[in-house]
N, C-alpha and C positions, 0 to 999 in steps of 0.2 A: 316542211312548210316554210317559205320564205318567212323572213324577219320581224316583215311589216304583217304582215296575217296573226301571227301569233304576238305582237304590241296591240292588236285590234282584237283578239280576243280575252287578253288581261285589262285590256277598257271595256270589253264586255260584261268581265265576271267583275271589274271594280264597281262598274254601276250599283248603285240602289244600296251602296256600304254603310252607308249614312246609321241606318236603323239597325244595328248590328243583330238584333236578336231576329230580327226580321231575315235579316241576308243572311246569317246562316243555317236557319230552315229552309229558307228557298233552294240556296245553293245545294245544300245537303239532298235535298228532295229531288230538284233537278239533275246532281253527278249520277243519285243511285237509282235512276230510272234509266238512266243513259249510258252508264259505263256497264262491261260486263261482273255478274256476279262474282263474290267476296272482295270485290275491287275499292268502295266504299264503307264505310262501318260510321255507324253513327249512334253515339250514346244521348241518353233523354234523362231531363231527372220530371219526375211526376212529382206533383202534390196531389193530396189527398183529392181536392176539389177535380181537380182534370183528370184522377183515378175515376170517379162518382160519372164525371161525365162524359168518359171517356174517348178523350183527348188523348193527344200523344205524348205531350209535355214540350218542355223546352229544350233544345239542341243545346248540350253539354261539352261535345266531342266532338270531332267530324276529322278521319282517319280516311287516308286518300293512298295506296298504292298502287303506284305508277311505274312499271320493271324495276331498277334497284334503288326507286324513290320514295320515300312513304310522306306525304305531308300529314300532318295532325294542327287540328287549331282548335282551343280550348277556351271553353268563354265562362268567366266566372266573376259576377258581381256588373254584368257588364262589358268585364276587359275583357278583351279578345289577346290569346297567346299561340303564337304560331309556333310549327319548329319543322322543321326540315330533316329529315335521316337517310343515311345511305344504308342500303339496306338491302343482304345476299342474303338468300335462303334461310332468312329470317333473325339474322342473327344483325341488331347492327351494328355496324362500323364505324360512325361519324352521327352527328347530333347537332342539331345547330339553332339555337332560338332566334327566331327573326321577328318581324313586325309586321302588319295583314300588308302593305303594300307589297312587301319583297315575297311573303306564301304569295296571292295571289299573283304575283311574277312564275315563279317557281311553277305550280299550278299550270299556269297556263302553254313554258314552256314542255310543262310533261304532257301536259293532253297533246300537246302537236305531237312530239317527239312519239305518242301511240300511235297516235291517228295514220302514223308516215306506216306501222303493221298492222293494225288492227280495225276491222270495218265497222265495229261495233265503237270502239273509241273517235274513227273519224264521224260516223253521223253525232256523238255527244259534240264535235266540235262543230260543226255544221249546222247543228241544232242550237248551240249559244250565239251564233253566228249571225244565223235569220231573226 
């Protein structure tokens, strides 16, 4: 995926970052409906009240791997914490905390870098795309 495609789709996925609690349900909902299965992971914390009215809760987690990249970004109080990992047959290698600008850099360079093998991966880019 040329260079400029893939700066156009990390101003895709930066949109609407504003409301943090907001863009990481979205986003989360959006990758795991679009990438193939076990490729997203997404932790929720409930309270009682959204138990009662069954809700899903608030996105806690959101665990993203991409061949030997696993992004995770963690939201707590608020803060949003990224971190980047290199990552073979589960074991990782490298670790790296970043800040939501640079995951969602990150991010977006791994959905291309799929999209270039996998058909299921290119329409999730195609579909943030449109």
């Amino acid at each position: 995926m040329p260079e400029m495609e893939v700066e156009l789709l990390a101003a895709v996925l930066r949109r609407d970052s504003a409301d943090l609690n907001l863009y990481v349900k979205v986003l989360s909902a959006n990758l795991a409906d679009s990438l193939p299965p076990g490729t997203v992971r997404v932790k929720r914390r409930r309270s009682v009240a959204e138990r009662v009215a069954g809700r899903e809760g608030s996105v806690v987690e959101l665990d993203v791997a991409l061949g030997e990249q696993r992004l995770a970004l963690r939201m707590d109080r608020g803060r949003v914490a990224g971190e980047i990992c290199h990552e073979v047959r589960g074991i990782v290698l490298s670790r790296r905390a970043v800040g939501l600008d640079e995951w969602i850099d990150a991010l977006a360079r791994s959905l291309a870098d799929a999209a270039a093998s996998n058909a299921r991966a290119r329409e999730a880019v195609e579909r943030f795309l449109t």
